[in-house]
PDB file of N, CA, C and O in Angstrom:
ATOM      1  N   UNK A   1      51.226  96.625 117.058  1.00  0.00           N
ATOM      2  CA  UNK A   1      51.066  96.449 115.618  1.00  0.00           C
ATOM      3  C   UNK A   1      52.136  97.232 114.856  1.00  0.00           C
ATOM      4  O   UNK A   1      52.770  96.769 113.908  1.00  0.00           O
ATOM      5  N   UNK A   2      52.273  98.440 115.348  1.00  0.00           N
ATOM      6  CA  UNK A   2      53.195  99.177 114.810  1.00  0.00           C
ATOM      7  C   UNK A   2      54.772  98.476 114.566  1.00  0.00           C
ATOM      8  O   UNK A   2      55.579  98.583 113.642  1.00  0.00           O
ATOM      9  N   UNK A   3      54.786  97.842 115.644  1.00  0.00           N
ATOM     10  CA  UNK A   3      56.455  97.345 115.903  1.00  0.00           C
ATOM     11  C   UNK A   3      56.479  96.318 115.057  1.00  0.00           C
ATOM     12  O   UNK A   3      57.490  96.336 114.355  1.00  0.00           O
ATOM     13  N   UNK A   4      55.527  95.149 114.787  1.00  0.00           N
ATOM     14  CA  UNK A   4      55.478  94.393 113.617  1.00  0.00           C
ATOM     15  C   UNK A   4      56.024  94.715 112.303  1.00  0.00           C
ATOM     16  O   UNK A   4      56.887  94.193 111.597  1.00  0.00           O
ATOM     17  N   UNK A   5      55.072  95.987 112.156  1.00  0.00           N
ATOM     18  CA  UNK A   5      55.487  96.219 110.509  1.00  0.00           C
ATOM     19  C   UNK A   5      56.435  96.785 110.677  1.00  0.00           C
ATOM     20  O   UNK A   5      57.283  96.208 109.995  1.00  0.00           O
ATOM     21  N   UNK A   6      56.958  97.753 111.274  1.00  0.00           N
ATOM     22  CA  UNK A   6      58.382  98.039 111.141  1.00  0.00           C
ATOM     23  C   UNK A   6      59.664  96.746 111.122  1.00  0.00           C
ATOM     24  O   UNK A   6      60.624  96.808 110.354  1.00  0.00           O
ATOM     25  N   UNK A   7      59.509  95.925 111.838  1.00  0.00           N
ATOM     26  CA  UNK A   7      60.067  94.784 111.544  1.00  0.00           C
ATOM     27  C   UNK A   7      60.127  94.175 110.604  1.00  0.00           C
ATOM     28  O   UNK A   7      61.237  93.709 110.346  1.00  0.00           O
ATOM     29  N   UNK A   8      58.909  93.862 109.581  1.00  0.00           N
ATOM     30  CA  UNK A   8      58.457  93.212 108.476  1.00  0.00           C
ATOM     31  C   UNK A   8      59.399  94.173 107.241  1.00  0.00           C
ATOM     32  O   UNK A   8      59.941  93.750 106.220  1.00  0.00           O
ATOM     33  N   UNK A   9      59.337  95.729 107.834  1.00  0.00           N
ATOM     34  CA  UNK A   9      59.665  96.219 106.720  1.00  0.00           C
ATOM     35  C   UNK A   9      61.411  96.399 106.347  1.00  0.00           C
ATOM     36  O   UNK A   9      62.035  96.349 105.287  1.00  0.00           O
ATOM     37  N   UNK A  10      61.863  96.654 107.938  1.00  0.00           N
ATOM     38  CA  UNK A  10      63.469  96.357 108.206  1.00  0.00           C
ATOM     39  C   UNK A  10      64.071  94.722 107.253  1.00  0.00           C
ATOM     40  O   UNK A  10      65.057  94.587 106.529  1.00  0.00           O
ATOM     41  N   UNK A  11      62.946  93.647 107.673  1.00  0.00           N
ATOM     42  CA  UNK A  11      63.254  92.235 107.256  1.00  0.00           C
ATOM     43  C   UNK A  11      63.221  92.452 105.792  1.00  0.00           C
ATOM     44  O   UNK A  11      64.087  91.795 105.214  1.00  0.00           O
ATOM     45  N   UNK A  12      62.479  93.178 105.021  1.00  0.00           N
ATOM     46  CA  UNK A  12      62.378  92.981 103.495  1.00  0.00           C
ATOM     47  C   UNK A  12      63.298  94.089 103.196  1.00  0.00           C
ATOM     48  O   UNK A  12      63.717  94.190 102.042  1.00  0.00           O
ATOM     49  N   UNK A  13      63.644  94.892 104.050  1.00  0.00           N
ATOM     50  CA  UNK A  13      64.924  95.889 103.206  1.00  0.00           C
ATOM     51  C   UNK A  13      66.128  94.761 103.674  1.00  0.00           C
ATOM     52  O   UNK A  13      67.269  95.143 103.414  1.00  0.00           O
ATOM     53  N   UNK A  14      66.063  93.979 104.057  1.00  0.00           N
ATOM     54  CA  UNK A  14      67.594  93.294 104.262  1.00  0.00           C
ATOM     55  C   UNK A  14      67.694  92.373 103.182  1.00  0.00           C
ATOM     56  O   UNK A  14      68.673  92.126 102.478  1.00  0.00           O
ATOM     57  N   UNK A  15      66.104  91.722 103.139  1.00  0.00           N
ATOM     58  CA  UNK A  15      66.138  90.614 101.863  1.00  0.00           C
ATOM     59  C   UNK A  15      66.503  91.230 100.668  1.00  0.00           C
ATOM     60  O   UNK A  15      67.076  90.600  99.779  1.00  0.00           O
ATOM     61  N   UNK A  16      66.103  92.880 100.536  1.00  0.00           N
ATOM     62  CA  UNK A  16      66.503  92.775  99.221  1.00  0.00           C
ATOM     63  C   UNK A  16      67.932  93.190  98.722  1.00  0.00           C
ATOM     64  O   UNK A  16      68.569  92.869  97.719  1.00  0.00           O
ATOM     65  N   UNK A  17      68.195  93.985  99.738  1.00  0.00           N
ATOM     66  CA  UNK A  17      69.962  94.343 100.308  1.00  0.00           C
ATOM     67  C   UNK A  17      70.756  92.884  99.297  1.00  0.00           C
ATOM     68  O   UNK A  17      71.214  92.675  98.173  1.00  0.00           O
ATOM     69  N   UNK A  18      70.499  92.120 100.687  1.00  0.00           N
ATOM     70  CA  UNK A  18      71.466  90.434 100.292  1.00  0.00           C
ATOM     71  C   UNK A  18      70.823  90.202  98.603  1.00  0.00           C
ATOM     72  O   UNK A  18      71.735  89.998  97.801  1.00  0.00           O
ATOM     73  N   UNK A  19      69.578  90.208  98.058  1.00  0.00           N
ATOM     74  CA  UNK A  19      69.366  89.570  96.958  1.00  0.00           C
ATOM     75  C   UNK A  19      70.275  90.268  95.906  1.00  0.00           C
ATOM     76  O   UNK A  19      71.065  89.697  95.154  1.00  0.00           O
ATOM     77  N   UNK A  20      70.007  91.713  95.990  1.00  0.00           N
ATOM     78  CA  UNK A  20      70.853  92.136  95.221  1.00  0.00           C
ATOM     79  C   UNK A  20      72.024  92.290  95.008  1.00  0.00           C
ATOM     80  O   UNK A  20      72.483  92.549  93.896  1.00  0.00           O
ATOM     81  N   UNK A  21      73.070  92.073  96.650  1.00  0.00           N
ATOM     82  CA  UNK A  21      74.608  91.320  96.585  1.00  0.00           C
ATOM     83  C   UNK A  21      74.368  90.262  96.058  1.00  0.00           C
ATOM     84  O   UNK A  21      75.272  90.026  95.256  1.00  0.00           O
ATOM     85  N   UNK A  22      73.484  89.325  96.071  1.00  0.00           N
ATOM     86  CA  UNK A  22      74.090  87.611  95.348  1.00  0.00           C
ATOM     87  C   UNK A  22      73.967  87.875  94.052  1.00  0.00           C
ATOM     88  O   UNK A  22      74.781  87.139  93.494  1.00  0.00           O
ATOM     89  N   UNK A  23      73.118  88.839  92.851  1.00  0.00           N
ATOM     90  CA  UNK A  23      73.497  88.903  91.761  1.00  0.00           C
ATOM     91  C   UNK A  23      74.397  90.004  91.535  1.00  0.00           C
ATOM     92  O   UNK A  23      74.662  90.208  90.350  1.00  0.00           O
ATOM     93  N   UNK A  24      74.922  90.750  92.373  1.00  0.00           N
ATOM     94  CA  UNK A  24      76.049  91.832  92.106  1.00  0.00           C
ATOM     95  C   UNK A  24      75.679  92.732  91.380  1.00  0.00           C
ATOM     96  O   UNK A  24      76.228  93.058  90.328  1.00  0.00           O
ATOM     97  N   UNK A  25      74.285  93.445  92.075  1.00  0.00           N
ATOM     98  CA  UNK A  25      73.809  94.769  92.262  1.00  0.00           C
ATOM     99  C   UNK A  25      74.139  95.447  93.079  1.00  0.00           C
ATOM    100  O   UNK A  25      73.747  95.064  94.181  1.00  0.00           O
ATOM    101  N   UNK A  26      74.795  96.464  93.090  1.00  0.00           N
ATOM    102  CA  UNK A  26      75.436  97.477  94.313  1.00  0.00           C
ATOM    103  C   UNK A  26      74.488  98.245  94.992  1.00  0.00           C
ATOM    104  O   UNK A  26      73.596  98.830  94.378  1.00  0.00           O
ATOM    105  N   UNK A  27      74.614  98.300  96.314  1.00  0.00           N
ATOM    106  CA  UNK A  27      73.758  98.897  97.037  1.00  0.00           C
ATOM    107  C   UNK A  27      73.674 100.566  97.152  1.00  0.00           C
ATOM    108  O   UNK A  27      73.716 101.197  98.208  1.00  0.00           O
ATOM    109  N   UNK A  28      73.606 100.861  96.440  1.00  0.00           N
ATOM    110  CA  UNK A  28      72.867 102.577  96.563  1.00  0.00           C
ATOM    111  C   UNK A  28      73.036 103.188  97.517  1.00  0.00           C
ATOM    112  O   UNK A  28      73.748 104.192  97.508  1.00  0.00           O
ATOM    113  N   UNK A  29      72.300 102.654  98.820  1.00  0.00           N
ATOM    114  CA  UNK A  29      71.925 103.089  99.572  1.00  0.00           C
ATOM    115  C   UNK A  29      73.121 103.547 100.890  1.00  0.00           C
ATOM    116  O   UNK A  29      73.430 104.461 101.654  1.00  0.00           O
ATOM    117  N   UNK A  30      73.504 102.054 100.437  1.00  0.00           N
ATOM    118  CA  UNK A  30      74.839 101.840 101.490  1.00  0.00           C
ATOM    119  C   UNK A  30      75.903 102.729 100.980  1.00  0.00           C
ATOM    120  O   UNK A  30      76.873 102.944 101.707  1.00  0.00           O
ATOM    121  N   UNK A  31      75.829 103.260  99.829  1.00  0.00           N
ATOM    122  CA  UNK A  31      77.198 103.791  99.104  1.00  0.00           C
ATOM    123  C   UNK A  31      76.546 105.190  99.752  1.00  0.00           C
ATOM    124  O   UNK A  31      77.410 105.774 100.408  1.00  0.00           O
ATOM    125  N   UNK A  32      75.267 105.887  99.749  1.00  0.00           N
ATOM    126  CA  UNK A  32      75.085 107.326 100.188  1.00  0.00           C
ATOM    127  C   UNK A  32      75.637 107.436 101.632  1.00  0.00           C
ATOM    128  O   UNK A  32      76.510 108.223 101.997  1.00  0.00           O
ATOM    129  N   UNK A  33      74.912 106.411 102.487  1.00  0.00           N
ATOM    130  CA  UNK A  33      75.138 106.386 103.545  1.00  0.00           C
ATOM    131  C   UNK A  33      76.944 106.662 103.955  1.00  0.00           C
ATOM    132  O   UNK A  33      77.653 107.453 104.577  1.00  0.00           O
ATOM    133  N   UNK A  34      77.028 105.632 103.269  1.00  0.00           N
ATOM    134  CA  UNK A  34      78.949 105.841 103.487  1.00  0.00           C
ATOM    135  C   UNK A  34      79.352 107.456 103.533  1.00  0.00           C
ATOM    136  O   UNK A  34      79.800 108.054 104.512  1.00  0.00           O
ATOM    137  N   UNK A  35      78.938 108.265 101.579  1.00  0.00           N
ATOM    138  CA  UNK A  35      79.626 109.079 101.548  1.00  0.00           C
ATOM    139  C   UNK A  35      79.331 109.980 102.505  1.00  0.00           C
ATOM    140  O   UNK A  35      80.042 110.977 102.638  1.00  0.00           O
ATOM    141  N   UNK A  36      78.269 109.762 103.283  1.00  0.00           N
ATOM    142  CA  UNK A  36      77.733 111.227 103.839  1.00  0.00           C
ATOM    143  C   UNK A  36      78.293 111.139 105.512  1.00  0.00           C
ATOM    144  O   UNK A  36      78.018 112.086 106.249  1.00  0.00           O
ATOM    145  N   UNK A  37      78.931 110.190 105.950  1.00  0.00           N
ATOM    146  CA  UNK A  37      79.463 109.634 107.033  1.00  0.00           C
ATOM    147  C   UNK A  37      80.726 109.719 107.096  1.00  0.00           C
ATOM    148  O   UNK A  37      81.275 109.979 108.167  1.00  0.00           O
ATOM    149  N   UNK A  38      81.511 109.488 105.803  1.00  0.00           N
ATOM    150  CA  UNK A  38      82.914 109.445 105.733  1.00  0.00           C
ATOM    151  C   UNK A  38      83.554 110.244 104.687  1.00  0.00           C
ATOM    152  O   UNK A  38      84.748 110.270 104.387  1.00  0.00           O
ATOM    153  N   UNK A  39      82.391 111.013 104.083  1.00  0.00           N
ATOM    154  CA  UNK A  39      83.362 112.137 103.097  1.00  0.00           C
ATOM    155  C   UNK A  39      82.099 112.910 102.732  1.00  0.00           C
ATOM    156  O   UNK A  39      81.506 112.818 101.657  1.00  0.00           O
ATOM    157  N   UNK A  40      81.719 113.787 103.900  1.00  0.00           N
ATOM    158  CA  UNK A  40      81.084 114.673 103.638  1.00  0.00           C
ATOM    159  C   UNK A  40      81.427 116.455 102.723  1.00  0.00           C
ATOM    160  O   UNK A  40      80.756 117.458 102.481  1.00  0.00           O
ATOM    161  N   UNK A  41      82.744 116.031 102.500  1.00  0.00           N
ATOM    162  CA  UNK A  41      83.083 117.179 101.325  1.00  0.00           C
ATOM    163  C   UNK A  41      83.126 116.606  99.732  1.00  0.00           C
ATOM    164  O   UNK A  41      83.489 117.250  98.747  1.00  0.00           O
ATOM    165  N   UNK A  42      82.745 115.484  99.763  1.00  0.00           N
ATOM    166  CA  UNK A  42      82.613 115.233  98.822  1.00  0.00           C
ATOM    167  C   UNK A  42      81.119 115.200  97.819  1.00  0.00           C
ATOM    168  O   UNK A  42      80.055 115.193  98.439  1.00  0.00           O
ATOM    169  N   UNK A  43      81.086 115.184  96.523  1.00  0.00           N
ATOM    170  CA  UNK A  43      79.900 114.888  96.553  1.00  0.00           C
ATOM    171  C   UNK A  43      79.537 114.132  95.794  1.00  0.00           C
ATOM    172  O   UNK A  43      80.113 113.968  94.718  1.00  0.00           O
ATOM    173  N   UNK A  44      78.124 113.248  96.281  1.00  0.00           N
ATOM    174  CA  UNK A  44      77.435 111.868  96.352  1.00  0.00           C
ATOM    175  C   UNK A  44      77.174 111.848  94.217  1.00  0.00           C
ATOM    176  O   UNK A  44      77.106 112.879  93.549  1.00  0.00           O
ATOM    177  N   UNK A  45      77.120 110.980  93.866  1.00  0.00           N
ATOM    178  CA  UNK A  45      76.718 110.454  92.450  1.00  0.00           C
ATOM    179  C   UNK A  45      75.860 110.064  92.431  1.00  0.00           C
ATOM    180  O   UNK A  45      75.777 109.043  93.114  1.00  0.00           O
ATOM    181  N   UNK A  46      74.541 110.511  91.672  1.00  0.00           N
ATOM    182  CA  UNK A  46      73.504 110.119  91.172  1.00  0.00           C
ATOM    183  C   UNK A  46      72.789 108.224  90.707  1.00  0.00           C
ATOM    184  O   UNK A  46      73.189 107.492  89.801  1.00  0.00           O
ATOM    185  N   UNK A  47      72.150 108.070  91.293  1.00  0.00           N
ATOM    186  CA  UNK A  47      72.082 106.446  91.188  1.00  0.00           C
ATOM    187  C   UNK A  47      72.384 105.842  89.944  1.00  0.00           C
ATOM    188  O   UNK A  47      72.936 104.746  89.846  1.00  0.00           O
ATOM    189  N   UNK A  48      71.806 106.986  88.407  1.00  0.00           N
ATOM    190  CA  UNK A  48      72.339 106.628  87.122  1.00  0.00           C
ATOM    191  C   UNK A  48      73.821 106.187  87.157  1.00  0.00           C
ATOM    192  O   UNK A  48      74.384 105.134  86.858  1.00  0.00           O
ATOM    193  N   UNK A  49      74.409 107.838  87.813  1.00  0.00           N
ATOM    194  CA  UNK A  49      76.275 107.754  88.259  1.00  0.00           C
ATOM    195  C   UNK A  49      76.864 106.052  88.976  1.00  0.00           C
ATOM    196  O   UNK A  49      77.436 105.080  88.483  1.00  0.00           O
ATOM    197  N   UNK A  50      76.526 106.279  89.872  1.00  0.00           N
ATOM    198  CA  UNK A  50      76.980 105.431  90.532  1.00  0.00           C
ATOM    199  C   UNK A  50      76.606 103.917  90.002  1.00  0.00           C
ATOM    200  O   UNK A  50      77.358 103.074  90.490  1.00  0.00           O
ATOM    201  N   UNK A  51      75.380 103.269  88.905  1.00  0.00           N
ATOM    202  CA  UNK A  51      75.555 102.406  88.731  1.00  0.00           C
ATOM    203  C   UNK A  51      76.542 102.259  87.743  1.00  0.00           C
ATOM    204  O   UNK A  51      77.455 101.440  87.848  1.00  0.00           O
ATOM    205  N   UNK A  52      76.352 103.255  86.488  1.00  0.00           N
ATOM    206  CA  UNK A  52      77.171 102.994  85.433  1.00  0.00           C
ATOM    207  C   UNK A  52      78.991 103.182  86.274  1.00  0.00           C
ATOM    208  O   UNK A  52      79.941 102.989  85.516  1.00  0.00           O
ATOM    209  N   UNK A  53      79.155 103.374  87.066  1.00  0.00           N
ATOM    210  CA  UNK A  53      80.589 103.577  87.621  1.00  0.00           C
ATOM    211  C   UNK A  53      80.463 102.096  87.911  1.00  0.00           C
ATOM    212  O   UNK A  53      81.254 101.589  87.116  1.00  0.00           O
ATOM    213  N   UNK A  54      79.762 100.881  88.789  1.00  0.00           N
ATOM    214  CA  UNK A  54      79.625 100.003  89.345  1.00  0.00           C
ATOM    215  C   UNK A  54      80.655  99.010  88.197  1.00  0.00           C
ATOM    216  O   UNK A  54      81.691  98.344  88.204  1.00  0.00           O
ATOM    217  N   UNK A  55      79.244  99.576  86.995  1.00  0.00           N
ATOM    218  CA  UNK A  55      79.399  98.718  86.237  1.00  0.00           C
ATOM    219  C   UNK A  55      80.635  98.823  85.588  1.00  0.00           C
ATOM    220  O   UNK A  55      80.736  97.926  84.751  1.00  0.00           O
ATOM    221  N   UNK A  56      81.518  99.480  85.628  1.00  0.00           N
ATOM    222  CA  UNK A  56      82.087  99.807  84.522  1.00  0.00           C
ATOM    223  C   UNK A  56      83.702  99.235  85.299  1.00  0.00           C
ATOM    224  O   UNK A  56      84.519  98.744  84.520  1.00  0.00           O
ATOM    225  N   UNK A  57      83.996  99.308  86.466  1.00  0.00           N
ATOM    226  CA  UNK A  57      84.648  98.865  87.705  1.00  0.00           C
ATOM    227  C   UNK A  57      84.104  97.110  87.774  1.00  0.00           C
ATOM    228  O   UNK A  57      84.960  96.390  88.289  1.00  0.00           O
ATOM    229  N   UNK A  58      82.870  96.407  87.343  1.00  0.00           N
ATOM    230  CA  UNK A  58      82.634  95.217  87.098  1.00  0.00           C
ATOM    231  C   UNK A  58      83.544  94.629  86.210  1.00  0.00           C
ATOM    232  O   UNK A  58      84.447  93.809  86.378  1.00  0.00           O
ATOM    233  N   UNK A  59      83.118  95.216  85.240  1.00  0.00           N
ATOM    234  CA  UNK A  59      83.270  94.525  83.805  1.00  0.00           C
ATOM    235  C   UNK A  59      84.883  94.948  82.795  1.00  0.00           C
ATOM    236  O   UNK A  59      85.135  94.305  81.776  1.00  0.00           O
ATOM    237  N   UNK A  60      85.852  96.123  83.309  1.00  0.00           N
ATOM    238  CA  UNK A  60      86.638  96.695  83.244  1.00  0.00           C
ATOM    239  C   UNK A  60      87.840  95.528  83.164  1.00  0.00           C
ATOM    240  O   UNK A  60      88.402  95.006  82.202  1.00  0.00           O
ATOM    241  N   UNK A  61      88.010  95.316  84.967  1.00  0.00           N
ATOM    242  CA  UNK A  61      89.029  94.476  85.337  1.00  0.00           C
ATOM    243  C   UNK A  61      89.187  92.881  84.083  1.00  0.00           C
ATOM    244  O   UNK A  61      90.165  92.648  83.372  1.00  0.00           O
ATOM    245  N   UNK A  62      88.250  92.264  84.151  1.00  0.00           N
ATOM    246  CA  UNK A  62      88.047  91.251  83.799  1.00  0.00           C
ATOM    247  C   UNK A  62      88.113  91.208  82.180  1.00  0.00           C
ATOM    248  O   UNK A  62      88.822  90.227  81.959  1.00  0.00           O
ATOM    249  N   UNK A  63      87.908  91.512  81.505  1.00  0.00           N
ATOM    250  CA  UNK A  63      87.636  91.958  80.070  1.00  0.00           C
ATOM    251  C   UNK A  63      86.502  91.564  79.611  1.00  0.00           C
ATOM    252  O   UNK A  63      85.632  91.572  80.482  1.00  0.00           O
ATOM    253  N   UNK A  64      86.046  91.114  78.275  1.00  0.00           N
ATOM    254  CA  UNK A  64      84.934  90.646  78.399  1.00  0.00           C
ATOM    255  C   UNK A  64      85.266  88.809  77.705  1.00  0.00           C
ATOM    256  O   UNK A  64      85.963  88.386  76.783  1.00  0.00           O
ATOM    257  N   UNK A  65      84.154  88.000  78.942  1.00  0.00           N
ATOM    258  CA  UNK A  65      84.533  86.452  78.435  1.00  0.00           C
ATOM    259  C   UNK A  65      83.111  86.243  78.474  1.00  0.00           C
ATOM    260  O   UNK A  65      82.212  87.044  78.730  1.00  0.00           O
ATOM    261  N   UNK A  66      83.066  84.956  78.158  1.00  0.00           N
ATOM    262  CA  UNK A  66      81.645  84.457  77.794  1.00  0.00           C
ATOM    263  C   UNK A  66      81.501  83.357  78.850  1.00  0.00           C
ATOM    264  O   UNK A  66      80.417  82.822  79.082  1.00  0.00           O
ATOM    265  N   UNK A  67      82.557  83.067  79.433  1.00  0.00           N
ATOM    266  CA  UNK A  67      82.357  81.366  80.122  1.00  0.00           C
ATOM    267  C   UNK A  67      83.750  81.497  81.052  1.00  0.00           C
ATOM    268  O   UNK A  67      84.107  80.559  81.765  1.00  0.00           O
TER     269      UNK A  67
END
């Protein structure tokens, strides 16, 4: 039973992983994971941080269009 729900629960952290790449929500999670793997002298940004950086790296390049 145990191995079920751990499965069930792995399967719905992936669904929501991908849902939130197809509307181009950045993954949090994946960004801690990174820094703490590949730049552990650095330090990690607050989820507020890191979205408004997301966003701002979104909407920056592009300027703003409507269509």
């Amino acid at each position: 039973m145990r191995g079920a729900v751990q499965r069930l629960r792995h399967g719905w952290r992936q669904a929501v992983r991908i849902a939130r790449q197809m509307i181009g929500v950045p993954d949090y999670d994946t960004y801690v994971s990174h820094m703490r793997r590949h730049h552990p002298e650095r330090a990690v940004m607050t989820y507020a941080e890191f979205f408004n950086n997301r966003l701002q790296a979104r909407y920056r390049a592009g300027g703003g269009r409507c269509c």
